[in-house]
Legacy VTK file of the C-alpha trace (Angstrom):
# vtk DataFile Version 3.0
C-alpha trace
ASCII
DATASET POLYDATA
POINTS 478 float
63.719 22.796 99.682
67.332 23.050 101.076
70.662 22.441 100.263
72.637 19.936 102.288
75.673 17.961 101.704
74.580 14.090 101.032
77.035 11.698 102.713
78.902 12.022 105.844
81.796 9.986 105.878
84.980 12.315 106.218
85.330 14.094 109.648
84.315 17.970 109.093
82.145 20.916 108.933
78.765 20.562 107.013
75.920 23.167 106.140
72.708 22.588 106.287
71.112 25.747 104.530
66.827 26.425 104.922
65.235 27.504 101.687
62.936 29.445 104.077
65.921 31.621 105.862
66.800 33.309 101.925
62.845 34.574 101.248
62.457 38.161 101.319
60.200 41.094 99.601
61.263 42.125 96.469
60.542 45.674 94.667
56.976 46.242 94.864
55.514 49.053 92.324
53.759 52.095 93.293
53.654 54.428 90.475
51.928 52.371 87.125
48.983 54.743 86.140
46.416 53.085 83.687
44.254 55.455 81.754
40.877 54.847 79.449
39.899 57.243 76.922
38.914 57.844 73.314
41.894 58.652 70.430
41.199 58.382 66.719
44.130 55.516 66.938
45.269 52.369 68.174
43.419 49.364 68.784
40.103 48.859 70.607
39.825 47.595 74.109
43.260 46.590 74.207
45.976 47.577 77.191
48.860 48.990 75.981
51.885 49.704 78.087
53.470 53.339 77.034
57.093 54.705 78.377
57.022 58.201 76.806
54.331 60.931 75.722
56.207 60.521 72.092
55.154 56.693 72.209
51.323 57.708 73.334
51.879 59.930 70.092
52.901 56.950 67.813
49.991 54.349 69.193
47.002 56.647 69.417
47.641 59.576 67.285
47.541 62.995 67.991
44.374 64.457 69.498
42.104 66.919 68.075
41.424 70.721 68.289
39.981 71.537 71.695
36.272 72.735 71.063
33.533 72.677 73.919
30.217 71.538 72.848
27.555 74.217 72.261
24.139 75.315 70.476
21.687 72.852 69.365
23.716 70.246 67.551
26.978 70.234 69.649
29.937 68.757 67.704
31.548 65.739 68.817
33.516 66.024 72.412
36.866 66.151 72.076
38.903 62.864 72.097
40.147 62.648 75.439
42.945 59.497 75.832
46.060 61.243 74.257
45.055 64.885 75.581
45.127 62.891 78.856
48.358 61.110 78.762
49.910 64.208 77.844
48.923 65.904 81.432
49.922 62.144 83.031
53.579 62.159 81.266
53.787 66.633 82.081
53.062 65.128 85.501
55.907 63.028 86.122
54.335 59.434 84.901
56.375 57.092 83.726
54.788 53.685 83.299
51.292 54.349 81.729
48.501 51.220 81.085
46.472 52.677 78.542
43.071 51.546 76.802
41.252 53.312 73.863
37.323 53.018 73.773
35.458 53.959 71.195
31.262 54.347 71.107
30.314 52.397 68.174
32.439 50.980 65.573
35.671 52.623 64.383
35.956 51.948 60.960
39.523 51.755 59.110
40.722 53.442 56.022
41.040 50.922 53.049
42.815 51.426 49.547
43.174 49.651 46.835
46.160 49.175 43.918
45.201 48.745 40.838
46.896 48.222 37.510
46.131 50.769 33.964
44.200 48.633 31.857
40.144 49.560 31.028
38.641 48.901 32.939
41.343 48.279 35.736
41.755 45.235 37.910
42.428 45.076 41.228
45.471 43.811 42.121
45.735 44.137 45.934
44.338 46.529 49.100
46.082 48.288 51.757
44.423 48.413 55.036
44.972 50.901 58.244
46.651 48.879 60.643
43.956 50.553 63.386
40.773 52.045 62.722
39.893 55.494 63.274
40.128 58.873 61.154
44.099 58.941 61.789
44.863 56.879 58.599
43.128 59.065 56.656
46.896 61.501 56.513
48.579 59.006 55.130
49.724 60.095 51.955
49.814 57.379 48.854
50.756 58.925 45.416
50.471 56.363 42.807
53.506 53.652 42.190
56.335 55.673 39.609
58.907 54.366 37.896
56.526 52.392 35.843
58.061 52.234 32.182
61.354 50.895 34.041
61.871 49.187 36.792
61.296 49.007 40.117
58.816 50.460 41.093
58.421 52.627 44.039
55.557 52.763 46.231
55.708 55.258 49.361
53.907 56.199 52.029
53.906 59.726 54.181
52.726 60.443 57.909
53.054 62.514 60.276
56.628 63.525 58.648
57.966 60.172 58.056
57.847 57.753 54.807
58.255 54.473 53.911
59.167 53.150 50.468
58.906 50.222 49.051
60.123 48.628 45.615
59.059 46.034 43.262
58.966 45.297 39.466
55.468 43.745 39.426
52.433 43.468 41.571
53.505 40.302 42.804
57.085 41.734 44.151
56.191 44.892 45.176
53.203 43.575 47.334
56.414 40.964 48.804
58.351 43.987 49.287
55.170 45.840 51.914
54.834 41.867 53.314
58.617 41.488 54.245
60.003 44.904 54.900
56.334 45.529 57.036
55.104 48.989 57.495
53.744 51.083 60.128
50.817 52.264 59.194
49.405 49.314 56.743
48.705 45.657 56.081
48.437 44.250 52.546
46.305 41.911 51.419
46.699 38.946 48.862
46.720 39.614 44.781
43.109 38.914 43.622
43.393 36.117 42.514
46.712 33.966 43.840
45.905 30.493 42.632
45.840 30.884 38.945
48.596 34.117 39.421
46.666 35.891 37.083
47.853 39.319 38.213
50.706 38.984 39.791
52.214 40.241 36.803
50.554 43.153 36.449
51.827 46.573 36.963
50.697 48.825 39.689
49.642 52.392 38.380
46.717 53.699 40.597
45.485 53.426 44.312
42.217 54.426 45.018
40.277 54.755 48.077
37.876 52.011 48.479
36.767 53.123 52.511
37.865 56.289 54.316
38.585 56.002 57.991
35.677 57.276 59.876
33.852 57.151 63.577
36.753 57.180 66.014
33.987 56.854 69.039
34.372 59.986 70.635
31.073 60.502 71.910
32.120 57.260 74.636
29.872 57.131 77.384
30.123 54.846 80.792
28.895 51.912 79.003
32.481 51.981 77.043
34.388 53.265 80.084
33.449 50.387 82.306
34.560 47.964 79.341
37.845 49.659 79.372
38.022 49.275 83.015
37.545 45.814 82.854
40.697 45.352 80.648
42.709 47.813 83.251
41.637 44.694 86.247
44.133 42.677 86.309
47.010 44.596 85.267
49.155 45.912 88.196
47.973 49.453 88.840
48.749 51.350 91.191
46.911 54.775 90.034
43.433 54.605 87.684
42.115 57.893 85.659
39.130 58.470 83.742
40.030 60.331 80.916
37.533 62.987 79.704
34.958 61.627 82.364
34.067 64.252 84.988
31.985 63.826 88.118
29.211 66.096 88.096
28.220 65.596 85.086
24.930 67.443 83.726
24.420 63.888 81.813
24.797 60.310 83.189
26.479 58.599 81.016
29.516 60.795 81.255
29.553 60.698 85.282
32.209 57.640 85.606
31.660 57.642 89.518
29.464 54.099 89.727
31.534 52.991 86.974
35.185 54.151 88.901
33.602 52.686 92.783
32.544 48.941 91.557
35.769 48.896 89.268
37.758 49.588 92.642
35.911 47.623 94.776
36.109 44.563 92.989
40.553 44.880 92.120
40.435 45.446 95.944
38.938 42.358 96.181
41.265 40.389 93.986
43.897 42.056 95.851
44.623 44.414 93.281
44.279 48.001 95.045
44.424 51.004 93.659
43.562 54.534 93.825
41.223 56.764 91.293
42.068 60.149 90.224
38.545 62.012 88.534
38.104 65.676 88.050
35.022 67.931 88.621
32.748 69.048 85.491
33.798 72.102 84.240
31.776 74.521 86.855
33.686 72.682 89.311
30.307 71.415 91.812
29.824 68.202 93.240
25.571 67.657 93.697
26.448 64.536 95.763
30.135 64.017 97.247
31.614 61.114 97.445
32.360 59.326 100.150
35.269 56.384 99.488
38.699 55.538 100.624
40.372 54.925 97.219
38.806 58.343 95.296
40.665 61.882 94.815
38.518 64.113 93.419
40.377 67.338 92.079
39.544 70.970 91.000
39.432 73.450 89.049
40.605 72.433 85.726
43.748 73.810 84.426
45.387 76.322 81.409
47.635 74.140 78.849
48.393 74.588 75.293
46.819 72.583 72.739
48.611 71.244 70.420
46.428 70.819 67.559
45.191 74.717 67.706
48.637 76.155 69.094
46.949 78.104 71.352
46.004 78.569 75.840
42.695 76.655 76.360
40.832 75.539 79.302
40.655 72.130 80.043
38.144 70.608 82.937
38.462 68.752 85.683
39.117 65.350 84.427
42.289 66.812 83.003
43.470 68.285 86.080
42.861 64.543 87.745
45.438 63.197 85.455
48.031 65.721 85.976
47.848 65.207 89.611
48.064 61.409 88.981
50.962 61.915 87.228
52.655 63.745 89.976
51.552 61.147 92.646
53.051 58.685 90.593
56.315 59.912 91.045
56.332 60.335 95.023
56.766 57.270 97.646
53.772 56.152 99.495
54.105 58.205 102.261
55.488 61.171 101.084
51.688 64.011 100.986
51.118 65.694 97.741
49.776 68.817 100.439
51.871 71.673 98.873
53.229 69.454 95.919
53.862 71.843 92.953
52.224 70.771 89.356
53.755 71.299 85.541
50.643 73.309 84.914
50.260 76.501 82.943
47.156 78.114 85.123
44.280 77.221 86.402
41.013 77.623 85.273
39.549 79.032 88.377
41.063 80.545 91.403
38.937 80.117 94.184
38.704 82.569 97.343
39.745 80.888 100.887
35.315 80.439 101.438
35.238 78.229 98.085
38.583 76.273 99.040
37.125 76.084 102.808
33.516 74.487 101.074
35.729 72.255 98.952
37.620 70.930 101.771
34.497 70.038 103.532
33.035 68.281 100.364
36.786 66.785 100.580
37.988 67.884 97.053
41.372 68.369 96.612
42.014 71.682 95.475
44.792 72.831 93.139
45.709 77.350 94.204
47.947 79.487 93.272
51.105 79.870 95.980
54.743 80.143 93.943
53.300 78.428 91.319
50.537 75.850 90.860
50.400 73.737 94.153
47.549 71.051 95.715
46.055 72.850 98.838
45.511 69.493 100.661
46.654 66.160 99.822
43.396 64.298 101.134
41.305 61.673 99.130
37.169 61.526 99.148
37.149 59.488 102.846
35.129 60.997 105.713
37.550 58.709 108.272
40.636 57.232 109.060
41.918 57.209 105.575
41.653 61.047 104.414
45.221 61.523 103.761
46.264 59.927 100.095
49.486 58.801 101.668
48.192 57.265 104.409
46.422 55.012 101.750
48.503 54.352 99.707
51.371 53.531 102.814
48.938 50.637 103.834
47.963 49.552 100.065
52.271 49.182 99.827
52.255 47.312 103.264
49.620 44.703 101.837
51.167 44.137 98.848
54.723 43.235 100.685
53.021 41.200 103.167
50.883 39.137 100.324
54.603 39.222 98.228
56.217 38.133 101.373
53.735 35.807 102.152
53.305 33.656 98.607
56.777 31.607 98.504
55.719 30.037 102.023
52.311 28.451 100.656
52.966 24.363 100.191
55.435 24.913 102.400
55.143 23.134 105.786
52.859 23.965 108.391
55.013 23.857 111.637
56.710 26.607 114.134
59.691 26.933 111.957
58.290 27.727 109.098
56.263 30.247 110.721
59.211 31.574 112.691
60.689 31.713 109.220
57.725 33.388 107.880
57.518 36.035 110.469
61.633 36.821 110.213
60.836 37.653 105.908
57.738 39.660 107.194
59.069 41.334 110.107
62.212 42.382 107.697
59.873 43.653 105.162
57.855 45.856 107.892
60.981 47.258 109.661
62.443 48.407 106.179
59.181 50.414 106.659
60.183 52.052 109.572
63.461 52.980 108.772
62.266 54.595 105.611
60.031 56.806 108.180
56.173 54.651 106.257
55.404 53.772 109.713
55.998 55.108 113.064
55.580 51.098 114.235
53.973 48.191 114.161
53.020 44.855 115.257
53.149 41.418 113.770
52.211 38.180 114.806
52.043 34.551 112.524
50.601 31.711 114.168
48.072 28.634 113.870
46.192 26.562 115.741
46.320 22.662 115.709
42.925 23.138 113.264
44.425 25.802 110.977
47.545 23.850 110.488
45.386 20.831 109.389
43.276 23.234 107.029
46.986 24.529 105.737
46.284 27.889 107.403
48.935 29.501 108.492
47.300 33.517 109.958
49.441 36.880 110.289
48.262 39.281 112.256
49.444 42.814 111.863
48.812 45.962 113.440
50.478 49.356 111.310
50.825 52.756 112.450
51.105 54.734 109.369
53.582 58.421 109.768
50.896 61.383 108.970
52.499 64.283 107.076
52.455 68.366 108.230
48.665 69.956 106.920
48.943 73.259 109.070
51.753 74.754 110.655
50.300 77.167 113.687
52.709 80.294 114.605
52.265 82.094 117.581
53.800 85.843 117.645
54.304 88.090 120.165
55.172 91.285 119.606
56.725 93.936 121.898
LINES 1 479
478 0 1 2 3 4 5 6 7 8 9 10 11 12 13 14 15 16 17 18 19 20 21 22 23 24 25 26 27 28 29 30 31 32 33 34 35 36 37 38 39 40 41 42 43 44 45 46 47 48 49 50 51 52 53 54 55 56 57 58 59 60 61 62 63 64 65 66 67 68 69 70 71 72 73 74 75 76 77 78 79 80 81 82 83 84 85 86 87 88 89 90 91 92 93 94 95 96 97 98 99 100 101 102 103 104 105 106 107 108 109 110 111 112 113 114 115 116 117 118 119 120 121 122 123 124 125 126 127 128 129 130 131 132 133 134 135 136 137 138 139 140 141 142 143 144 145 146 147 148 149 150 151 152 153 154 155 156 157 158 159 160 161 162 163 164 165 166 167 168 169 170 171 172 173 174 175 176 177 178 179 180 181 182 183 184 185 186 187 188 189 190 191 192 193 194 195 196 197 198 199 200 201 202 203 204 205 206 207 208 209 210 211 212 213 214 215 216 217 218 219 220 221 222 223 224 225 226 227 228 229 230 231 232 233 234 235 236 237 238 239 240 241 242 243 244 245 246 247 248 249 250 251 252 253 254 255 256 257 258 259 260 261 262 263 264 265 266 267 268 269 270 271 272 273 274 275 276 277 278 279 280 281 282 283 284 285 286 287 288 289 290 291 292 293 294 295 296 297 298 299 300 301 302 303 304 305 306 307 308 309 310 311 312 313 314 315 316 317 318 319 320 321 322 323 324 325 326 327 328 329 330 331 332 333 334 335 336 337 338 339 340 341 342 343 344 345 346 347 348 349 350 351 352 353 354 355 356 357 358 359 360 361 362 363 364 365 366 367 368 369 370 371 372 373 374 375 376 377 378 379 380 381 382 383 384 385 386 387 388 389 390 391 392 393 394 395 396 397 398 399 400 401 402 403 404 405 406 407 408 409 410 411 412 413 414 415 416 417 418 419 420 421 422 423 424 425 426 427 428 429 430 431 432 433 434 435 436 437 438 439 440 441 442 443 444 445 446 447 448 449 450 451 452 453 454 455 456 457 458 459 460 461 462 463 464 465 466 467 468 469 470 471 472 473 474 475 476 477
């Protein structure tokens, strides 16, 4: 489309202006993490978009005491998806796709008001607004106030209350409808059409189902569901919480899971990278081998919150620290020598274990002024061993396909090319200056065929800037 002045009549100066001259790349993001992992809170298989550690807190609840499973009947494994998202937001995370899985059926706490007669009637049921064993805090003393009037109905967690008021059932159960709650949905009175109770007075609340099973023991089955949900959302950064390659057990090795997921969001042109952690011994039986996987160890030191106390958390923990910090650097900028917000580490290996690490390309978190990743390098045996150089060519894509989109329907002639090249080669040189690429080449062109067919082909060639891994000194000494 352009703009151009309609009639002609009057001599002077007129202005034809090309839609195609004002197309350009906009912001492109680098730094949205998703997450999947279990929490004893929130909603099932659902993304949810999180700002702050403190609203991971309010959606999923807080996570429980840190216990590692042992003896013949193990307990439950610890749930995983908040514990993560703390190390993600410690990191430096900002925007955080998260997805709670569960292994069976979380089941949600239900109680029910009823009124002082004998027997007593039912009058309406409160319901957990998410399943899980989270509700089950909530504090609900029974209605007071009820010789006068209103009545007051509250409800504690985690240090906050809401009340509500109302002279009968009727009104007070209005009241939790129109003022809404947090924590709770309310159901209709018993028995609406003939209003039988809606007189009533509320004097007891009993619990008719405690919430139970928050699906902690998740295994691959759940994390490739969660996955799934994480595949079309714009991520730039994927972790596994809890999930640690390695594994003595299958199901809890999210490495076939992790590879299709990425292979098939590269495909749909939504690349990303995955961050997983080593099992808690911190050895990897078969390495992997892939452009888009970091694999990082040991674990790290951080203090629970639910015990108040140091424990050692594996791998998979580690992973999502580190993703956090990636998150906050630009494409090409290493994360060799990056320091991380983490208390210790759970193993400190000698230069021969780092050395065998390397060459099983983990990336390895030491000691050195701090906590600090040895070597910035992903799982790739070839040209794409160096995180930044992967994630510099993921950003070029995505401004080249951004760049690209306004121009399809448009017409298929040199100009619009020309045009099309000029929003490209813009995009590309910003590049350059901002020292992503060294140079490049671009080229946009069609033959009489392709512009039939509508195809218009670019043709780029990128030469990514590779960051400092070893700095060699050379003394002499007289």
């Amino acid at each position: 489309m352009s703009e151009s002045i309609g009639e002609m009549i009057l001599p002077g100066t007129y202005i034809d202006v090309r839609a195609e001259g004002l197309i350009g790349v906009g912001g492109i993001s680098t730094g949205n993490i998703g997450v999947v992992g279990t929490a004893n809170r929130g909603k099932v298989d659902e993304v949810v978009i999180l700002g702050s550690y403190s609203e991971a807190l309010d959606t999923f609840g807080q996570y429980d005491k840190w216990q590692v499973p042992a003896g013949a009947t193990p307990p439950p494994p610890p749930l995983s998806l908040t514990r993560t998202l703390e190390q993600v937001f410690k990191g430096g995370g900002s925007t955080v796709y998260a997805v709670r899985i569960a292994n069976g059926i979380p089941v949600a706490r239900v109680m029910t008001v009823r009124d002082g007669a004998n027997p007593p009637v039912d009058l309406f049921t409160l319901t957990a607004k998410s399943p899980g064993t989270w509700a089950n805090s909530i504090k609900l003393p029974p209605p007071s106030g009820a010789a006068t009037t209103p009545l007051k109905l509250e409800l504690e967690y985690a240090g906050n209350k809401e009340v509500f008021e109302g002279a009968t059932a009727e009104t007070l159960r209005d009241a939790i409808v129109s003022t809404g709650s947090q924590w709770v949905t309310v159901s209709d009175l018993i028995t609406p059409s003939t209003g039988t109770n809606k007189d009533k007075v509320p004097t007891t609340i009993v619990e008719t189902t405690p919430g139970s099973n928050d699906g902690a023991a998740a295994t691959t089955t759940e994390l490739a569901v969660g996955l799934a949900k994480l595949a079309t959302q714009p991520v730039n950064i994927v972790v596994a919480g809890g999930f640690a390659v390695g594994s003595t057990s299958s199901t809890n090795d999210p490495t076939s899971s992790m590879l299709a997921h990425l292979e098939a969001t590269e495909n749909d042109g939504l690349e990303r990278i995955a961050v997983l952690g080593v099992s808690a011994d911190g050895t990897v039986a078969n390495p992997i081998d892939n452009k888009r996987v970091i694999l990082v160890a040991p674990g790290i030191k951080a203090t629970d919150a639910a015990s108040r106390r140091q424990v050692d958390l594996p791998g998979p923990y580690a992973a999502a620290l580190v993703a956090g910090r990636l998150a906050t650097l630009a494409p090409h900028i290493s994360l060799t020598n990056k320091d991380l917000a983490a208390d210790g580490l759970t193993t400190d290996y000698t230069r021969a274990e780092q050395k065998n690490l390397l060459q099983n390309r983990v990336m390895v978190l030491h000691k050195n002024f701090g906590t600090r990743v040895l070597k910035g390098i992903s799982t790739d045996s070839g040209a794409f061993k160096q995180v930044s150089v992967r994630r510099t060519v993921d950003f070029a894509k995505a401004g080249v396909r951004q760049g690209s989109n306004p121009y399809i329907g448009k017409l298929n002639n040199a100009r619009v090319r020309a045009a099309l090249k000029a929003t490209l080669d813009g995009f590309l040189a910003g590049m350059v200056v901002d020292e992503m690429l060294t140079e490049y080449t671009l080229e946009v062109s069609a033959t009489r065929a392709q512009e039939i067919n509508g195809i218009a082909l670019v043709t780029m060639t990128l030469k990514p800037t590779f960051s400092i891994d070893f700095v060699k000194v050379i003394m002499n000494l007289e």
